[in-house]
TIVOLUM-386254 format. One record per atom (N, C-alpha, C, CB): residue in one letter; z, x, y; residue number from 1; atom name. Coordinates in steps of 0.02 Angstrom, whole numbers. Glycine has a CB too. Layout:
BEGIN
+-----+--------+--------+--------+-----+------+
! res !     pz !     px !     py !   n ! atom !
+-----+--------+--------+--------+-----+------+
!   a !      Z !      X !      Y ! NUM !   CA !
...
+-----+--------+--------+--------+-----+------+
//
This chain:
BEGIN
+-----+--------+--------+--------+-----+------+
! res !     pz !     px !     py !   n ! atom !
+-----+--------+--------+--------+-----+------+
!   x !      0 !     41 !    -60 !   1 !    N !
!   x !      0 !      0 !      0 !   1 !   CA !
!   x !      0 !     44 !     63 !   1 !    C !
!   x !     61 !    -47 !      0 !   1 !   CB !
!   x !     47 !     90 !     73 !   2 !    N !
!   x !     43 !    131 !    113 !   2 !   CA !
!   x !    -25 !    184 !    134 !   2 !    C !
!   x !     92 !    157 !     95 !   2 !   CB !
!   x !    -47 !    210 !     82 !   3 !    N !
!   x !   -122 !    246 !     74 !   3 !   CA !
!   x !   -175 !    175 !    115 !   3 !    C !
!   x !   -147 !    265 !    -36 !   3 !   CB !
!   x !   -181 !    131 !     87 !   4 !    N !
!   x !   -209 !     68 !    133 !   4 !   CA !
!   x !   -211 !     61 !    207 !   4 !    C !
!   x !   -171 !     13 !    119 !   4 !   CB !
!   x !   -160 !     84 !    234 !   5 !    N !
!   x !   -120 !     62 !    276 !   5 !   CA !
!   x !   -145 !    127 !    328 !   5 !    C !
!   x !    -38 !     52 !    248 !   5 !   CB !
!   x !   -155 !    174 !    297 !   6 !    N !
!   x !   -149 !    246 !    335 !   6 !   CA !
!   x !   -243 !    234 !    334 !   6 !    C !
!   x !   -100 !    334 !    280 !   6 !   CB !
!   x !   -274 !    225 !    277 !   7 !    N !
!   x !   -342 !    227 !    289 !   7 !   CA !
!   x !   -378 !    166 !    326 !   7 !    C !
!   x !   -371 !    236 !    226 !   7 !   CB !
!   x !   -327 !    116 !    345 !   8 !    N !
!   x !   -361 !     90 !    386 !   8 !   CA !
!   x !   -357 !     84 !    452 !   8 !    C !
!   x !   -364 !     50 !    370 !   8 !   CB !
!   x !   -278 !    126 !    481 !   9 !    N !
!   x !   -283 !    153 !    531 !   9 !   CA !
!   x !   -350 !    235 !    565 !   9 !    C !
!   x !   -213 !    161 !    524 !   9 !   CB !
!   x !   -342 !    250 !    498 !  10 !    N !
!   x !   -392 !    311 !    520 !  10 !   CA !
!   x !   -460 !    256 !    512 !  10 !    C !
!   x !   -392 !    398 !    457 !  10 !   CB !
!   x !   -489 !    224 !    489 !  11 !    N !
!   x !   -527 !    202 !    518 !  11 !   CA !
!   x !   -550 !    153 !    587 !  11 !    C !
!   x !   -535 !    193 !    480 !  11 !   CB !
!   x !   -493 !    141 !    599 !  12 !    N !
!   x !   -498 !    114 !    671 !  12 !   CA !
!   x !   -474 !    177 !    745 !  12 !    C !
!   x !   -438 !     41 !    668 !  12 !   CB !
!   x !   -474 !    216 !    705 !  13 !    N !
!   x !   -483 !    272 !    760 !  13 !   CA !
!   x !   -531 !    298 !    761 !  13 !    C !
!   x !   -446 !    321 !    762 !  13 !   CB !
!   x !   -578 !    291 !    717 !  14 !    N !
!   x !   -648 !    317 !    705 !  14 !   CA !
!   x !   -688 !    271 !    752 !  14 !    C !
!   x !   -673 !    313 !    624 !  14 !   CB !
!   x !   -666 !    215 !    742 !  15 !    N !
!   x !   -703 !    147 !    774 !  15 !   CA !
!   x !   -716 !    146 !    862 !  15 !    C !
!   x !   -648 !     75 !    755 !  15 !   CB !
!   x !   -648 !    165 !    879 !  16 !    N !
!   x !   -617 !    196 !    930 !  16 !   CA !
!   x !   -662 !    238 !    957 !  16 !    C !
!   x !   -561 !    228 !    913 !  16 !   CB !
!   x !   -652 !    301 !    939 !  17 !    N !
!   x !   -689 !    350 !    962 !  17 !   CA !
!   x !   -755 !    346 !    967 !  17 !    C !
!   x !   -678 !    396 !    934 !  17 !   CB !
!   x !   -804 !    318 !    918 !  18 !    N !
!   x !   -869 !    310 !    929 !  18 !   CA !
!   x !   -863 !    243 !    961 !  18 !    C !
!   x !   -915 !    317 !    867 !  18 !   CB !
!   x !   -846 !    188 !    976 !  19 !    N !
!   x !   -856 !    173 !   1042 !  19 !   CA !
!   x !   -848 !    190 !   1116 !  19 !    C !
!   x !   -840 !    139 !   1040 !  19 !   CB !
!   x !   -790 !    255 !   1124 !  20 !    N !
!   x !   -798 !    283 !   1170 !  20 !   CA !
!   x !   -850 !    336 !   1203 !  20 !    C !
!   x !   -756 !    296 !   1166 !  20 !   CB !
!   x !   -888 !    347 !   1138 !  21 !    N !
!   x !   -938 !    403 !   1138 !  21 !   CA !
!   x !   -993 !    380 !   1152 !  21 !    C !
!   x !   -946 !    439 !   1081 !  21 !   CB !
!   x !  -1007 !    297 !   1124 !  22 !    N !
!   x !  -1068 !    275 !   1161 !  22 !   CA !
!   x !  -1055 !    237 !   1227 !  22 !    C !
!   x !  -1108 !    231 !   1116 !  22 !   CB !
!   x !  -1009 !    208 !   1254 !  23 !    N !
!   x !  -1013 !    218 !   1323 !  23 !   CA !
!   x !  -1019 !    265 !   1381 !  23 !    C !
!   x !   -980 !    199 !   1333 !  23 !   CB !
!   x !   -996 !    325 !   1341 !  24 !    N !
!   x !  -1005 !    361 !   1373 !  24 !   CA !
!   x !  -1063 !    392 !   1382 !  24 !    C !
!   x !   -972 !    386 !   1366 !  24 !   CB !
!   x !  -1111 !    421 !   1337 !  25 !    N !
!   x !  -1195 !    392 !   1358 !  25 !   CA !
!   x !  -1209 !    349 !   1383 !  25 !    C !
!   x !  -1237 !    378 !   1319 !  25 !   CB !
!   x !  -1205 !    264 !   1395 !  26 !    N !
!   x !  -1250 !    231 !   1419 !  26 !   CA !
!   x !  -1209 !    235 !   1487 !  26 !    C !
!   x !  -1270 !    162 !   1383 !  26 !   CB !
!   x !  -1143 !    246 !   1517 !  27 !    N !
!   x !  -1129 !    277 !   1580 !  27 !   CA !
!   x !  -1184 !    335 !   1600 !  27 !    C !
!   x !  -1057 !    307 !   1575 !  27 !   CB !
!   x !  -1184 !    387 !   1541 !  28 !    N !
!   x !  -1211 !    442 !   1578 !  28 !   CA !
!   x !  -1298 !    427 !   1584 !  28 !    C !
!   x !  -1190 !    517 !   1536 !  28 !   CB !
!   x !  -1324 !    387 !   1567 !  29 !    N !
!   x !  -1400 !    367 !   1573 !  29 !   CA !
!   x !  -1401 !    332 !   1622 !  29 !    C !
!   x !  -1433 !    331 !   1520 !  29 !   CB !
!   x !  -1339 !    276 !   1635 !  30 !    N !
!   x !  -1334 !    230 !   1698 !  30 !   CA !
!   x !  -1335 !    304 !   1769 !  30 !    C !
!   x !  -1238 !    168 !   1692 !  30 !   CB !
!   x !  -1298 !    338 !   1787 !  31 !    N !
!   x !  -1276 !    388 !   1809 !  31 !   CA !
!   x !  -1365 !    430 !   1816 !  31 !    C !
!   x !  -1209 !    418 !   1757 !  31 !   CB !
!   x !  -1381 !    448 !   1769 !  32 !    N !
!   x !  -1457 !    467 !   1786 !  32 !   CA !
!   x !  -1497 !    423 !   1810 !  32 !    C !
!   x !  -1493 !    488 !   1735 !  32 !   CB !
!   x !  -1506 !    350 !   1804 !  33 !    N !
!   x !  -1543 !    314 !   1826 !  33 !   CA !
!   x !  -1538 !    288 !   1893 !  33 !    C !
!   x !  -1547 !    277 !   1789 !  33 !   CB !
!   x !  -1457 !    305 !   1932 !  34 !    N !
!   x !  -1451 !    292 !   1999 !  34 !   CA !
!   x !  -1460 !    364 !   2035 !  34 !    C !
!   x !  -1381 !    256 !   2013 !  34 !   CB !
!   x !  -1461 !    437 !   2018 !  35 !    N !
!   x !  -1466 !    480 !   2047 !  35 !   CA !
!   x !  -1539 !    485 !   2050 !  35 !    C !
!   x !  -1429 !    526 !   2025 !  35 !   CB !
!   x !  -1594 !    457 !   1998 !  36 !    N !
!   x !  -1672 !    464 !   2015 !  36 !   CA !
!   x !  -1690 !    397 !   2066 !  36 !    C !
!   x !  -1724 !    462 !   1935 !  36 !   CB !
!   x !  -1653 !    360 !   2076 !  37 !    N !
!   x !  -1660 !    310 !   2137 !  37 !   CA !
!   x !  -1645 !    319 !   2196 !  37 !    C !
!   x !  -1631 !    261 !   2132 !  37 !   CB !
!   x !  -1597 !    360 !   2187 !  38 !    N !
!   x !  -1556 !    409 !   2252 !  38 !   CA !
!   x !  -1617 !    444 !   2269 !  38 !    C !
!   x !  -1483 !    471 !   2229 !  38 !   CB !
!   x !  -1620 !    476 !   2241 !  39 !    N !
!   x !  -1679 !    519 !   2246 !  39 !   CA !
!   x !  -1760 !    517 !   2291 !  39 !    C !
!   x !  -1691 !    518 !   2182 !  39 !   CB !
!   x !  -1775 !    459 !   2260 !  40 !    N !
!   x !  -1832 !    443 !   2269 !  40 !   CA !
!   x !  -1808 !    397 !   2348 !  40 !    C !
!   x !  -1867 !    405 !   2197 !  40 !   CB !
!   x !  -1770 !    363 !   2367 !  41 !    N !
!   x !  -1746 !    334 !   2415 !  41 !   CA !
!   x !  -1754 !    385 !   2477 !  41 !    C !
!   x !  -1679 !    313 !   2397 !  41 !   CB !
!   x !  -1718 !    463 !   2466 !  42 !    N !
!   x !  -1708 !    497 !   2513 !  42 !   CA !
!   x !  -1799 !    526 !   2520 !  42 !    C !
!   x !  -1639 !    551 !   2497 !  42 !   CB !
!   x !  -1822 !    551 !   2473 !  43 !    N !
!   x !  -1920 !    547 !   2466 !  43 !   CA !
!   x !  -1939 !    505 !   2533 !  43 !    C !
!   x !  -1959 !    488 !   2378 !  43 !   CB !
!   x !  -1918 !    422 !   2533 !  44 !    N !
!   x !  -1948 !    380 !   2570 !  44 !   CA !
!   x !  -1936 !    390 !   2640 !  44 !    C !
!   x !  -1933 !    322 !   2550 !  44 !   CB !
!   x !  -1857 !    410 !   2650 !  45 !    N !
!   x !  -1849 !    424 !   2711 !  45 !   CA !
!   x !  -1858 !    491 !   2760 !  45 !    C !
!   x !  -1799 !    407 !   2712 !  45 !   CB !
!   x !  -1877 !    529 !   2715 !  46 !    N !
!   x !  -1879 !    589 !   2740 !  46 !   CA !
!   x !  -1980 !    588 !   2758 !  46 !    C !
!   x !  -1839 !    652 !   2674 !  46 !   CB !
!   x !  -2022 !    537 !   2746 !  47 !    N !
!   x !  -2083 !    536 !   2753 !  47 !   CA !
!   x !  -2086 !    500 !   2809 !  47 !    C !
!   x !  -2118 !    516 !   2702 !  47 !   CB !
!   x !  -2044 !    465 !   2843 !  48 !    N !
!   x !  -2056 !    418 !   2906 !  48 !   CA !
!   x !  -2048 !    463 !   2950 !  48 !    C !
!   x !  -2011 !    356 !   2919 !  48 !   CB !
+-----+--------+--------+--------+-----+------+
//
């Protein structure tokens, strides 16, 4: 019961962690996709 108990805590730390790991990519893609907007924004103003 105990062995149960322990493997299904280690699996919800697993669970855990790879959900923290993929937010944290689609942060860091969000994060690239506003710095190439940034980007291209300052492009526009720097042509007027």
């Amino acid at each position: 019961m105990t062995l149960l108990i322990i493997f299904i805590l280690i699996l919800g730390f697993v669970g855990l962690i790879g959900n923290q790991t993929s937010g944290l990519k689609r942060m860091n893609e969000m994060q690239r996709s506003l710095d190439e907007i940034n980007q291209k924004l300052r492009e526009m103003n720097n042509k007027k």
